[in-house]
Backbone as numpy.savetxt, mean C-alpha at the origin, in Angstrom:
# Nx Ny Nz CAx CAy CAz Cx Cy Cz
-15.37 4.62 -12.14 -15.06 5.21 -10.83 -14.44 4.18 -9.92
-14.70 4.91 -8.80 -13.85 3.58 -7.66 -15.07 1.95 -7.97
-14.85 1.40 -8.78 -15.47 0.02 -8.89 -16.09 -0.71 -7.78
-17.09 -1.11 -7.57 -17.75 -2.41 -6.63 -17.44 -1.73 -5.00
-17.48 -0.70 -4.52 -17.56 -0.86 -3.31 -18.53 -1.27 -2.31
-18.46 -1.35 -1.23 -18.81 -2.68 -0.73 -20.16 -2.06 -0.33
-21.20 -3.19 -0.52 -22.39 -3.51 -0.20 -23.28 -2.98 -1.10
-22.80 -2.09 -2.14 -23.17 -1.31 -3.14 -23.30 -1.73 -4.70
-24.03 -1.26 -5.54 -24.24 -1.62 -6.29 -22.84 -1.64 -7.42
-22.55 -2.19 -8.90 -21.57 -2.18 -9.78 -21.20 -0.53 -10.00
-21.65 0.41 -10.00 -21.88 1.69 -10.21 -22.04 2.85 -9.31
-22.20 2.00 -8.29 -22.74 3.35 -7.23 -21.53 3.39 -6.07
-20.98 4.17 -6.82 -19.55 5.04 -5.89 -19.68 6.67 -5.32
-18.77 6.28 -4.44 -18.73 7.82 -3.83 -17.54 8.92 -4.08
-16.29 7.69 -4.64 -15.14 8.69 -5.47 -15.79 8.91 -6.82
-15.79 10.46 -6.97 -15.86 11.07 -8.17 -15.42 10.43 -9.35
-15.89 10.04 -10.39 -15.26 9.20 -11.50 -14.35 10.34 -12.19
-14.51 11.61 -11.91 -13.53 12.40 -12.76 -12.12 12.37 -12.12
-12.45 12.01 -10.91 -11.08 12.38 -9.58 -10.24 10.79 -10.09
-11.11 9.78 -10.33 -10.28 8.66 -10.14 -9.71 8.40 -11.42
-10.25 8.43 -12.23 -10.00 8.62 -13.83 -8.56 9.57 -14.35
-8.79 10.77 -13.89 -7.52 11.54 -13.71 -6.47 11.31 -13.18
-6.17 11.09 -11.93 -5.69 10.46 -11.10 -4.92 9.37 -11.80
-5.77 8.07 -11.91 -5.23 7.21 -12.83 -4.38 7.48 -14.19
-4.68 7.95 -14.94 -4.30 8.68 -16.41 -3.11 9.50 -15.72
-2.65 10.54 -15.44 -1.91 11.17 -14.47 -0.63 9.86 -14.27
-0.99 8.84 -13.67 -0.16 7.81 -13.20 0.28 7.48 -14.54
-0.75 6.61 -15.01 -0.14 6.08 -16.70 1.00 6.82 -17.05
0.86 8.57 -17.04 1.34 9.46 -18.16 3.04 8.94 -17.13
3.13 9.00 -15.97 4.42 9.05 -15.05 5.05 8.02 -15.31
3.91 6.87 -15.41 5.18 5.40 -15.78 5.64 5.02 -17.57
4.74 6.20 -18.35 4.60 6.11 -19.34 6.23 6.87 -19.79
6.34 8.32 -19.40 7.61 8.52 -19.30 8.91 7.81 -18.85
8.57 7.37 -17.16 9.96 6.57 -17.00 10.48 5.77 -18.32
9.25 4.83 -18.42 9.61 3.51 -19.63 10.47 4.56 -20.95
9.72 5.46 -21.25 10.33 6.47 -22.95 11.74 6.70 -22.06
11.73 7.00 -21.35 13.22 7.20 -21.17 13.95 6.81 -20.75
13.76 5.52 -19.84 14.67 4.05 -19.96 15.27 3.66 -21.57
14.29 3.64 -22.56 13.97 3.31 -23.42 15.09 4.50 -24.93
15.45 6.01 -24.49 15.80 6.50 -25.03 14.97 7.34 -26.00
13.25 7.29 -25.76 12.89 7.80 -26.73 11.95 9.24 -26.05
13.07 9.99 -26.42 12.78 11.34 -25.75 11.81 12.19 -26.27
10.98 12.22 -27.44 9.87 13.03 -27.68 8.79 12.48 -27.04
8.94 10.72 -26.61 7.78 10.51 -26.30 7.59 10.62 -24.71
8.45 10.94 -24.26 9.37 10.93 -22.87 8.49 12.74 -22.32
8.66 13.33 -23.57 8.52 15.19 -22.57 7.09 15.03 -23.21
6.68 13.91 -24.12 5.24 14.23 -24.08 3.98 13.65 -23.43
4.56 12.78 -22.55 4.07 12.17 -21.24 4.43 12.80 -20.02
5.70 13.26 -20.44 5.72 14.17 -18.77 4.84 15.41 -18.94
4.57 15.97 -20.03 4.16 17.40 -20.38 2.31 17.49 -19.89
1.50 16.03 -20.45 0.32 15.37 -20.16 -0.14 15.37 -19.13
0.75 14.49 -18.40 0.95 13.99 -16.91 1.34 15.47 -16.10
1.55 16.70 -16.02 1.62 17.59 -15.43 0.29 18.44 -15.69
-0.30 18.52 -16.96 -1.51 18.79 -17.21 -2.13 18.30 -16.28
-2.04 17.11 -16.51 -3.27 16.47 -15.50 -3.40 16.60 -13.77
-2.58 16.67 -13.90 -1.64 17.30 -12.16 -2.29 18.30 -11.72
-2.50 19.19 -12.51 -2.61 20.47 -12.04 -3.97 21.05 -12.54
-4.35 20.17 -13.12 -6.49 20.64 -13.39 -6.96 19.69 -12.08
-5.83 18.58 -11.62 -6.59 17.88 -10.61 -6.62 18.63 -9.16
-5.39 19.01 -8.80 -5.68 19.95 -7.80 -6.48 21.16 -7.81
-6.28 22.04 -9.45 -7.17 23.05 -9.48 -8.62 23.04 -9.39
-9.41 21.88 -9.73 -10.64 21.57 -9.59 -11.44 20.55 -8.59
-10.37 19.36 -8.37 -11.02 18.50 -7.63 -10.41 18.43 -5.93
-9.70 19.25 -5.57 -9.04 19.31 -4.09 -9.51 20.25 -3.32
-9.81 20.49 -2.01 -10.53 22.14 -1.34 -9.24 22.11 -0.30
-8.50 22.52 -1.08 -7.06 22.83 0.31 -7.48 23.25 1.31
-8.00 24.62 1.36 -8.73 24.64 2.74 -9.30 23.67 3.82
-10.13 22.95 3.44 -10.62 21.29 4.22 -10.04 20.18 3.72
-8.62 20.50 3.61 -7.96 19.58 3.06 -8.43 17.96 2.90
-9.07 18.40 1.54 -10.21 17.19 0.85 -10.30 16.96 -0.12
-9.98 15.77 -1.02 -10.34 15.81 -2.48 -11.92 15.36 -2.68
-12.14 15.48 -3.91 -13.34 15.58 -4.29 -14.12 13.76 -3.94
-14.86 14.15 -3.58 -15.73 12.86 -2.96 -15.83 12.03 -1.12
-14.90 13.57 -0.73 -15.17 13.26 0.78 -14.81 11.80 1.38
-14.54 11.03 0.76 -14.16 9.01 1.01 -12.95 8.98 1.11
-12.49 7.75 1.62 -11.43 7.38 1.71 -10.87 6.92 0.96
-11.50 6.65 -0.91 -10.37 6.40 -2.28 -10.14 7.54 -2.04
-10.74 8.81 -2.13 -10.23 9.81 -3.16 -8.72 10.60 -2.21
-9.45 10.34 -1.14 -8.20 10.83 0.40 -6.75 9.94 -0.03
-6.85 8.36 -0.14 -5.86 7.61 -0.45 -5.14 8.04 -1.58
-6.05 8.18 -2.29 -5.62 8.04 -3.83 -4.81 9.37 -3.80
-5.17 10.42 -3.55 -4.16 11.40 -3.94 -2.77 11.63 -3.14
-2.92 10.71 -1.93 -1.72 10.30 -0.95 -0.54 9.43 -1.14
-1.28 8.74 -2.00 -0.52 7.38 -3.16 0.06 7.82 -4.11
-0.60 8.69 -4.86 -0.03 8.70 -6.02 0.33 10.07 -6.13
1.11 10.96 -7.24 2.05 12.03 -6.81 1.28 13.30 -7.16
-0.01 13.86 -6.51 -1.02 14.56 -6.85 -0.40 15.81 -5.22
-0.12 15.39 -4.46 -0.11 16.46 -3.54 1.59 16.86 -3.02
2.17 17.92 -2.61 3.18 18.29 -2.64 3.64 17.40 -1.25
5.04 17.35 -1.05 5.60 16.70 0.30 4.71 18.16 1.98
4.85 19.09 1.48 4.32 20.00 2.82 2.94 19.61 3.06
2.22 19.21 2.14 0.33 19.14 2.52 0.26 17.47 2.90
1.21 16.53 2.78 0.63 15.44 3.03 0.04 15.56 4.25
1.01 15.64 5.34 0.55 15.27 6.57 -0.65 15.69 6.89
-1.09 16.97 6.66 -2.41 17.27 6.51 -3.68 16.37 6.12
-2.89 16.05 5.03 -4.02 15.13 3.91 -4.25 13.70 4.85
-3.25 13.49 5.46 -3.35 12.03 5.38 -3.92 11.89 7.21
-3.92 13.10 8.06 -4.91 13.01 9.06 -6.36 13.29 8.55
-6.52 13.96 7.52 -8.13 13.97 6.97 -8.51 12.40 6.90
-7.30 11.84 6.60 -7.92 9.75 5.80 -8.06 9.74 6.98
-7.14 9.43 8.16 -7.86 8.86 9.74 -8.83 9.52 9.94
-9.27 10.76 9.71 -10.70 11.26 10.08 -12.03 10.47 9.37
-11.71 10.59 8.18 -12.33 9.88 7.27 -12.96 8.45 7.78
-11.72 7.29 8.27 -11.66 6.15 8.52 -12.47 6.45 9.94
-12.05 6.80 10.75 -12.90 7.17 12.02 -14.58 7.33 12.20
-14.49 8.38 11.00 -16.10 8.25 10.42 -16.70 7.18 10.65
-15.94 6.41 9.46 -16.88 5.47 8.99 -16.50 3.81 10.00
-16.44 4.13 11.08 -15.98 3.18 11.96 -15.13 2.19 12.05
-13.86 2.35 11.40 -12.58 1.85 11.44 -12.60 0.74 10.35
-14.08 1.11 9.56 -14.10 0.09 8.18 -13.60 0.73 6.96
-12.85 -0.52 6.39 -13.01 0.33 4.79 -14.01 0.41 3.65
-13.64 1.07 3.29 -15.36 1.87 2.50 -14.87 1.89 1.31
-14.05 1.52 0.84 -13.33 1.11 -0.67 -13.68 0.33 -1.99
-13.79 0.90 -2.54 -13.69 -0.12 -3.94 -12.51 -0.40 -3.90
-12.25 -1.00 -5.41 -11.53 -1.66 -5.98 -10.54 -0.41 -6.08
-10.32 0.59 -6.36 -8.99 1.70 -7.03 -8.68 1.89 -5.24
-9.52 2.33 -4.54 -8.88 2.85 -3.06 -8.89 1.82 -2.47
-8.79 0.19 -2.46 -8.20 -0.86 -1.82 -6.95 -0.98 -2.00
-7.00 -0.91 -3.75 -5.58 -1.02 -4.14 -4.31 -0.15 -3.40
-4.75 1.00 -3.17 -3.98 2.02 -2.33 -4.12 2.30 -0.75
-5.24 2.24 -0.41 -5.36 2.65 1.16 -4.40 2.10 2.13
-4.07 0.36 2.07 -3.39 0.07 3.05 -1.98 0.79 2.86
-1.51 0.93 1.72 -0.10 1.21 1.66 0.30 2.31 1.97
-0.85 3.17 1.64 -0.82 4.90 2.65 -0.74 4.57 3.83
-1.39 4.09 4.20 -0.95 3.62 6.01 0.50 3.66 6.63
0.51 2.35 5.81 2.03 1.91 6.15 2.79 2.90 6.01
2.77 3.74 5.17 3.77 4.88 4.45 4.16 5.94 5.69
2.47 6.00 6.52 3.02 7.00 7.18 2.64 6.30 9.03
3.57 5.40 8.95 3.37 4.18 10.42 2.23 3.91 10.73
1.01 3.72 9.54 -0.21 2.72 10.56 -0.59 1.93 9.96
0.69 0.46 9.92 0.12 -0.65 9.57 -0.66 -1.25 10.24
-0.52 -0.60 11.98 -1.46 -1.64 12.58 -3.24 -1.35 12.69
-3.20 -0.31 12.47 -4.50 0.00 11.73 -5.24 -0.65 10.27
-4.18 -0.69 9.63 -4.39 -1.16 7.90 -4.96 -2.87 8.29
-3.72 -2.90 9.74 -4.11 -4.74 9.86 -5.56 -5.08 10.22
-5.67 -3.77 11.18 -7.13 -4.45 11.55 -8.00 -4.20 10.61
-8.27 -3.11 10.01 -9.06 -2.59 9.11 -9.16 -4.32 8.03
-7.99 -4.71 7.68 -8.11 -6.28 6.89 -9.00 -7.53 7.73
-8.13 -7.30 9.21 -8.61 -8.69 9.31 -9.67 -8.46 10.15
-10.51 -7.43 10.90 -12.11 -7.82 11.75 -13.02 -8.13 10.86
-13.65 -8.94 11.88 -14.44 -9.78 11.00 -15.94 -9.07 11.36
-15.84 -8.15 11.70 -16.66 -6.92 10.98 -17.09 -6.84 9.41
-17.83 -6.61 8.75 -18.17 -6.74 7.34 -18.10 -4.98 7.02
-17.42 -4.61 6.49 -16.83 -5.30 5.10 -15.16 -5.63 5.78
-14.70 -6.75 5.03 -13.38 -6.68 5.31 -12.79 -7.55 4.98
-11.93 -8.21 4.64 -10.98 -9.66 4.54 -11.31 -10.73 5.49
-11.25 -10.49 7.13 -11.59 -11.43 7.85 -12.60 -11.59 8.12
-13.77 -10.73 7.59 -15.28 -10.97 7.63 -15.48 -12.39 6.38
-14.45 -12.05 5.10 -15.01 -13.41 4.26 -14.25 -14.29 4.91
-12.80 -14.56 5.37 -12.50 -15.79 6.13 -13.10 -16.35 7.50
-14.30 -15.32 8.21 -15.02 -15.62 8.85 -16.46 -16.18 8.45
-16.39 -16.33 7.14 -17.95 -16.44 6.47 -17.28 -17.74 6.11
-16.63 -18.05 6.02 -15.81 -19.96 5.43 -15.67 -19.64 4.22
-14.75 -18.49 3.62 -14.67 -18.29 2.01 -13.36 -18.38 2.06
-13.03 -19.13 1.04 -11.41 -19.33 0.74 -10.93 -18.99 -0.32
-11.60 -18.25 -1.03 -10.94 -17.52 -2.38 -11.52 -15.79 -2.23
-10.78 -15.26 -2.64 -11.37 -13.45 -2.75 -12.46 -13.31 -3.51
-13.93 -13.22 -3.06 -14.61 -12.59 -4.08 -14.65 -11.51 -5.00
-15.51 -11.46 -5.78 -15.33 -9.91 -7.13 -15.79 -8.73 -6.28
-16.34 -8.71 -5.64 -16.63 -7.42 -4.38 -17.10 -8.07 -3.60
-17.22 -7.18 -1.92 -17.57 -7.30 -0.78 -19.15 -6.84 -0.51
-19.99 -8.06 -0.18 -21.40 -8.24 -0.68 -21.69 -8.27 0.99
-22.72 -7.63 1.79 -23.29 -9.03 3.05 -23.35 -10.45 2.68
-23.74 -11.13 4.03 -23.60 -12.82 3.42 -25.16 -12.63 2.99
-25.31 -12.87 2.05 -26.22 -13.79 1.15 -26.28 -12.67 0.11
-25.02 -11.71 -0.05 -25.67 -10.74 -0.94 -25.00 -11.51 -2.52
-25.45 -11.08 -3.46 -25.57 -11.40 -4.75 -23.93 -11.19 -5.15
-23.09 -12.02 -5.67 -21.52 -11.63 -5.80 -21.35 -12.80 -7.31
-20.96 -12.40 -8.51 -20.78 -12.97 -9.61 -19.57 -13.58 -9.76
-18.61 -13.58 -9.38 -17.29 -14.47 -9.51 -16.63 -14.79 -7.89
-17.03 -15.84 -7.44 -16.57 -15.92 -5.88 -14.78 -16.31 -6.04
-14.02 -16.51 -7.05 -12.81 -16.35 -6.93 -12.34 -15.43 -8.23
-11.87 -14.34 -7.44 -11.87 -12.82 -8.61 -10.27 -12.33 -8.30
-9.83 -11.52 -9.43 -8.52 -11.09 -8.64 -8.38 -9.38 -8.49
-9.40 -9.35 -8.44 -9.56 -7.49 -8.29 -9.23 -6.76 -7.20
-9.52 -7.71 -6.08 -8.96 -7.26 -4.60 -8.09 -7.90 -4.05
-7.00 -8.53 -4.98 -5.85 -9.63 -4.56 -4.76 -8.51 -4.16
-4.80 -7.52 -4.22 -3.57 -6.90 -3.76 -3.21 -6.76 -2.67
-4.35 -7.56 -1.68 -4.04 -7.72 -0.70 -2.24 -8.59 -0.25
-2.36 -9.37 -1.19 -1.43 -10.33 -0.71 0.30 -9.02 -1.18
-0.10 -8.69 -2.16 0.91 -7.62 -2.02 1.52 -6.98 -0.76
0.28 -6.35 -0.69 0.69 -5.39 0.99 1.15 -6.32 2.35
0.64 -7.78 2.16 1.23 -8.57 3.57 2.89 -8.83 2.84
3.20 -9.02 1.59 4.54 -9.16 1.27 5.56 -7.57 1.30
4.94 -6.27 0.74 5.31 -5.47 1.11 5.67 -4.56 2.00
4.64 -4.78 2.96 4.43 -3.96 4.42 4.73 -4.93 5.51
4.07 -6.17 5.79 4.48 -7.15 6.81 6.00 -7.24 7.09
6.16 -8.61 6.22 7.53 -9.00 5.85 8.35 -7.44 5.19
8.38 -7.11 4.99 8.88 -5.84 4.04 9.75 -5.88 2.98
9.13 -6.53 2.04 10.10 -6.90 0.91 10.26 -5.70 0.11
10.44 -4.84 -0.18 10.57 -3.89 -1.68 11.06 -4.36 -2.41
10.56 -4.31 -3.77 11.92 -4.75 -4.82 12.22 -3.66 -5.78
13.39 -3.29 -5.87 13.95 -2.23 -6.61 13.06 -1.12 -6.14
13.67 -0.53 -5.15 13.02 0.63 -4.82 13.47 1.87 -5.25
14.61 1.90 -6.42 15.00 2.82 -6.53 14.52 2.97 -8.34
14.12 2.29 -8.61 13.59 2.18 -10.51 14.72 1.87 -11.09
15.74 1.81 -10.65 16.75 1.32 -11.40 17.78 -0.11 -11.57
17.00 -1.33 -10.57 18.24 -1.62 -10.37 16.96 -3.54 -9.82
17.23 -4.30 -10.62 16.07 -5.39 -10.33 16.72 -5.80 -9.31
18.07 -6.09 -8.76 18.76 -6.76 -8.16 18.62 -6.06 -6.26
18.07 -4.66 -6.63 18.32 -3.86 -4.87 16.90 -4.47 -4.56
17.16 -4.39 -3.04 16.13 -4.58 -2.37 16.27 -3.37 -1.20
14.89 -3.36 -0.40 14.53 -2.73 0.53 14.02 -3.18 1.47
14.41 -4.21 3.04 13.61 -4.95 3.48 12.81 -3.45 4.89
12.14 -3.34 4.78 11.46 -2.11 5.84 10.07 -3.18 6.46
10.16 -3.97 7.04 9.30 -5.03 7.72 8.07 -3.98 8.89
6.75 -4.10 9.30 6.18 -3.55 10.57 6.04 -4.57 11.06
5.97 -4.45 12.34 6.45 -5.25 13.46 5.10 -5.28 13.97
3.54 -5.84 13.53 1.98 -5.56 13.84 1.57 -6.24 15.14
1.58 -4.79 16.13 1.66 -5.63 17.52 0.91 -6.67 17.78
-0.56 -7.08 17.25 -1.12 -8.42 17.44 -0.29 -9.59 17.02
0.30 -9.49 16.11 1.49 -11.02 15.20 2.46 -10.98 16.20
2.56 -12.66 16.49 3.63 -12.88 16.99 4.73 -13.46 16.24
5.13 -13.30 14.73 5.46 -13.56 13.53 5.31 -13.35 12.44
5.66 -13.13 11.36 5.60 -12.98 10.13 6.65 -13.87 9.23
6.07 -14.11 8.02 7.27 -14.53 7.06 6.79 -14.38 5.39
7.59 -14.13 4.90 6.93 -13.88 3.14 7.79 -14.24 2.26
8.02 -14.75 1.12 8.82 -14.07 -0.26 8.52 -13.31 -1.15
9.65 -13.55 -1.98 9.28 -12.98 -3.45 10.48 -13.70 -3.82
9.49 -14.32 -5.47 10.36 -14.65 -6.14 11.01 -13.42 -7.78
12.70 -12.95 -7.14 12.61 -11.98 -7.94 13.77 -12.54 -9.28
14.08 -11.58 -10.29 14.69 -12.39 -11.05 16.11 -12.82 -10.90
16.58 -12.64 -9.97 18.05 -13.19 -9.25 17.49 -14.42 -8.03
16.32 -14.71 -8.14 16.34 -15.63 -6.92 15.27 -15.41 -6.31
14.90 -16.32 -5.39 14.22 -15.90 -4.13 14.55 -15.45 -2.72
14.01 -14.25 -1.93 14.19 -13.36 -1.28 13.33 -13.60 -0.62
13.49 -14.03 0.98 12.81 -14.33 2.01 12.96 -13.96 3.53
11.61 -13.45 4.18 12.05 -13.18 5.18 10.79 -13.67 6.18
11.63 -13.55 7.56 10.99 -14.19 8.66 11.09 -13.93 9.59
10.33 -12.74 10.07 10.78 -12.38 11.84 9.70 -12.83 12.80
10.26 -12.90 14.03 9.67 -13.65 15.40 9.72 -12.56 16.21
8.79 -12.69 17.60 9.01 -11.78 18.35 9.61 -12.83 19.78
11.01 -12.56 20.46 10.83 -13.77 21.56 10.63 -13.36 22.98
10.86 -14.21 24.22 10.44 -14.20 24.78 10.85 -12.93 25.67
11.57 -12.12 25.10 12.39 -11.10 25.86 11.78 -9.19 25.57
10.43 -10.20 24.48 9.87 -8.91 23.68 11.10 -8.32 22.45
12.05 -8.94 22.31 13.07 -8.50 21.28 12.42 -9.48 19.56
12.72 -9.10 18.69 12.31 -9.54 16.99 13.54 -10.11 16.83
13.92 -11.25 16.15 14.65 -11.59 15.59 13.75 -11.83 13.69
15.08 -11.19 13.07 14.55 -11.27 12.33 15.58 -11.98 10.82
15.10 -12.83 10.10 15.78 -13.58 9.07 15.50 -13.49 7.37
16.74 -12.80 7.13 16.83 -12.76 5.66 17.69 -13.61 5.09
17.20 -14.07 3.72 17.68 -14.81 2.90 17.16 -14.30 1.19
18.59 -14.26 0.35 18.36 -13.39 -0.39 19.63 -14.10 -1.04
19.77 -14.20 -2.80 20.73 -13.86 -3.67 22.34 -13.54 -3.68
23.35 -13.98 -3.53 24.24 -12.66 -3.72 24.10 -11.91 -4.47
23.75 -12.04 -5.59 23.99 -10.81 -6.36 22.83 -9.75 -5.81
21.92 -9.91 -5.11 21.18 -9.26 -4.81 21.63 -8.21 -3.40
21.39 -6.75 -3.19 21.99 -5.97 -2.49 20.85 -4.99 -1.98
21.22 -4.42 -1.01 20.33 -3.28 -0.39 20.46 -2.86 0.96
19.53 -2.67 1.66 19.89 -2.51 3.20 18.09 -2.58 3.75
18.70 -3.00 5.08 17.14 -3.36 6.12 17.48 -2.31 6.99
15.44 -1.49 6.90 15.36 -0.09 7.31 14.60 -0.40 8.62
14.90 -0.39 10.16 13.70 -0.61 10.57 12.95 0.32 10.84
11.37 -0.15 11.46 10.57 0.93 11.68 10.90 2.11 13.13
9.83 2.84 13.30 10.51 3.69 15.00 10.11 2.79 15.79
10.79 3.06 16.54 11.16 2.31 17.85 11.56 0.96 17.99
12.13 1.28 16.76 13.48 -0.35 16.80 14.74 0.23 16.17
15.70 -1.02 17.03 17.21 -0.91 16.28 17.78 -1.84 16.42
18.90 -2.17 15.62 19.13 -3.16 16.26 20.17 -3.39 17.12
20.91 -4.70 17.79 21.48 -4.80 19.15 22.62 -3.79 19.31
23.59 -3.58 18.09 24.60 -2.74 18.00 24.65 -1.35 17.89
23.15 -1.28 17.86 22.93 0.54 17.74 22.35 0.86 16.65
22.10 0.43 15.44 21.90 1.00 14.52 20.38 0.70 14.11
19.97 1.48 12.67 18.60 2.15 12.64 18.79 1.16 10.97
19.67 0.68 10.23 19.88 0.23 8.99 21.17 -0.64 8.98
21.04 -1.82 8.39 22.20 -2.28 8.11 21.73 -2.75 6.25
23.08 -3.13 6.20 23.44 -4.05 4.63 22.49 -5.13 4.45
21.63 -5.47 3.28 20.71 -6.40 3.43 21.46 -8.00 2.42
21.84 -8.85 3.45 22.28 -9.34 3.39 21.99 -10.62 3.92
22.14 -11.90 3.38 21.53 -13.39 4.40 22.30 -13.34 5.79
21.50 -13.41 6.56 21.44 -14.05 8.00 20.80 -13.52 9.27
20.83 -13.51 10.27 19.96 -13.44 11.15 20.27 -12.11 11.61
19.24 -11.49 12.55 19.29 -10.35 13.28 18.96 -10.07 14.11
19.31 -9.48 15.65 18.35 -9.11 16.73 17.95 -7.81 16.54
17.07 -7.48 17.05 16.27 -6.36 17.26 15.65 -6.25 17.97
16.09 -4.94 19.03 15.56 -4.81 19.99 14.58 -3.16 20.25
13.67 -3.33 20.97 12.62 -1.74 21.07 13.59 -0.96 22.04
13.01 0.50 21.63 13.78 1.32 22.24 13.52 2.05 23.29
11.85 1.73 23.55 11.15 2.46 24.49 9.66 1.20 24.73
């Protein structure tokens, strides 16, 4: 099931192990196809997509209450998880994904996550503009949380989120490292190949997290390294700096209520600097 959530025992979860299990498997079957048919091998291609729709559709038929738009286990994996991954149609998200702030609200602006709905929760956020929620939810040093262990003097990620003196078996683990993902994906806003086709595109879509007065990240991708670095200055305007490949191509999306100086909402992602200014 959702693994090690916090303060809880190895076992004792509140996402349904059938919801997360499915869910998961479901995913496999989706990347299992792309690859068969990158790959050219088309029986194995309609028999992962064929699986993977099975599974689709016993998951909504059994584990979702459209009505209280809720998947099975009432928490915030099982809310994430089906927001993440391609279990609910484009018309019910928005629905779904004010149930997760309800959810999160609940449980007092903490996350209540294992290991499967860590992996996903922040990036639902971001997806639908609340990184600056996702941020705090990381860094108060409130327990459970990220800045609760850099407030405890821990400098490596533990194997789960314990109280201090609670019992934790590997104090440098990489089960909840995906954190560093989401500050390279969502912060800085690196995407790489956002389209499945193409190692060389990028997507820089940066949030601008009103507490930071900065950000900066890479990635090293296989044309190079791809870096970025925005500031906020003294005018309340972002400048913001990419450095990237030639051969590497794409365009920088910003978030609402930015554009940049010339008017626009996207440009060519390309090395060099940028202003950006708010619109309201």
């Amino acid at each position: 099931g959702d693994w090690c959530p916090p303060g809880k025992g190895e076992a004792d979860y509140t996402a349904p192990l059938e919801l997360t299990d499915s869910v998961i498997s479901m995913d496999i079957c989706e990347k299992a196809a792309f690859i068969f048919g990158v790959l050219g091998m088309d029986l194995h291609r309609e028999f992962a997509e064929k699986f993977g729709a099975r599974l689709r559709a016993a998951i909504r038929f059994r584990l979702i209450d459209f009505s209280a738009v809720t998947a099975a286990g009432n928490c915030q994996t099982a809310q994430a998880m089906v927001l993440y991954f391609n279990v609910l149609e484009n018309g019910e998200r928005a629905a779904f994904f004010s149930k997760l702030l309800a959810l999160i609200d609940r449980d007092g602006g903490l996350m209540t996550t294992g290991l499967l709905g860590a992996r996903v929760i922040f990036h639902v956020l971001s997806a639908f503009g609340e990184s600056d929620l996702a941020y705090q939810m990381i860094t108060t040093p409130e327990f459970p949380s990220y800045g609760n262990l850099v407030a405890r003097g821990e400098t490596s990620i533990p194997e789960m989120f314990q109280p201090e003196g609670g019992r934790v078996a590997s104090l440098n683990h990489h089960m909840f490292g995906d954190i560093s993902g989401w500050f390279i994906r969502e912060i800085a806003g690196i995407h790489l190949n956002p389209s499945r086709d193409n190692v060389n595109e990028i997507l820089i879509r940066p949030s601008f997290i009103g507490s930071l007065e900065y950000a900066k990240g890479f990635h090293i991708a296989p044309a190079g390294k791809i870096s970025v670095f925005w500031k906020r200055n003294e005018t309340g305007a972002v400048d913001l700096n990419l450095e990237a490949p030639e051969t590497v191509f794409g365009k920088i999306v910003l978030p609402e209520g930015f554009r940049f100086e010339d008017g626009r909402y996207e440009k060519s992602a390309v090395t060099g600097g940028h202003r950006l200014v708010r619109e309201y």
